[in-house]
C-alpha positions in Angstrom: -76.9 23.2 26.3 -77.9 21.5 29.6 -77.2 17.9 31.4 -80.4 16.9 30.5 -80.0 17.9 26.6 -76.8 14.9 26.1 -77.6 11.1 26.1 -74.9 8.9 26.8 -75.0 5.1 26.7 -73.1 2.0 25.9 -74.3 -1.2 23.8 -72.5 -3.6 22.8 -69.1 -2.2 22.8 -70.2 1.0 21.4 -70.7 4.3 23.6 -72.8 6.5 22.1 -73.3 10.3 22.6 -76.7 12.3 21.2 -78.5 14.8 22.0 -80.2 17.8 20.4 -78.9 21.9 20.7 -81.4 24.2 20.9 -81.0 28.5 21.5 -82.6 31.6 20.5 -81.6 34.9 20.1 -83.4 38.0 20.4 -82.1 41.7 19.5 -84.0 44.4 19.7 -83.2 47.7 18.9 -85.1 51.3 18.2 -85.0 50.6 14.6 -85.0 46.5 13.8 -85.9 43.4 15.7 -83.8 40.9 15.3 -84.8 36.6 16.2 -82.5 34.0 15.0 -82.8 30.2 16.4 -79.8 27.9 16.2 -81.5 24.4 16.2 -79.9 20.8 15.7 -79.3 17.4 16.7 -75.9 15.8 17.0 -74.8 12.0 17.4 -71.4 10.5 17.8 -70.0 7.1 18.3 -67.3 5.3 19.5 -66.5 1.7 19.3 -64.7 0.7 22.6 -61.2 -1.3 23.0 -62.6 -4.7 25.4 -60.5 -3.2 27.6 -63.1 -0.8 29.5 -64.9 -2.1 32.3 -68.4 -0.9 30.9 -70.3 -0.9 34.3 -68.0 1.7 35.5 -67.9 4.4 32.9 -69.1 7.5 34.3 -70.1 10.7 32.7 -70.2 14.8 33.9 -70.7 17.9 33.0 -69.9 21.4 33.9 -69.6 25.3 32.4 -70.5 23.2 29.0 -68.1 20.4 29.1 -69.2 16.5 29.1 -66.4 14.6 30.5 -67.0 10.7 30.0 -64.2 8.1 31.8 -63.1 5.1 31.0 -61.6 3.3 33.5 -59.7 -0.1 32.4 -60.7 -3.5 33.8 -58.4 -4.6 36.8 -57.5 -7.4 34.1 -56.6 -5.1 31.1 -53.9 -3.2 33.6 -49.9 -4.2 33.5 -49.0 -6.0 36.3 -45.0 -6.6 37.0 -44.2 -9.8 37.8 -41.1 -10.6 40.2 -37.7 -12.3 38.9 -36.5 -15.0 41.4 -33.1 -15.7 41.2 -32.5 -19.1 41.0 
């Protein structure tokens, strides 16, 4: 598969990942000739937690593997609040 064979979007809290897998296969040999074609689409879904900060999600992909982040909203992160003694 390719980068340009994998959709990736988000709506409405969902992030979505389609596409379709296409590859052929040709053997030939002095007594057969083989063709087989692996063919298919594929669609998987994800509902997101509200704490992703959707217009920063990025996606890549290299040697066959589609990374997608996440990244939390500045709000959804722990912050430590400070004890004053009193």
């Amino acid at each position: 598969m390719s980068a340009k064979d994998i959709n990736v979007h988000v709506e409405s809290g969902v992030l979505t990942l389609n596409g379709e897998r296409m590859r052929e296969e040709d053997v030939k040999n002095e007594s057969y000739h083989r063709v087989e074609r692996f063919y298919g689409n594929f669609t998987r879904t994800f509902a997101l937690p509200t704490t992703v900060d959707v217009p920063k999600i990025r996606a890549s992909y290299k040697d066959g593997v589609l990374e997608v982040v996440l990244p939390k909203a500045e709000t959804a992160k722990a912050k430590r609040i400070e004890i004053k003694a009193a």
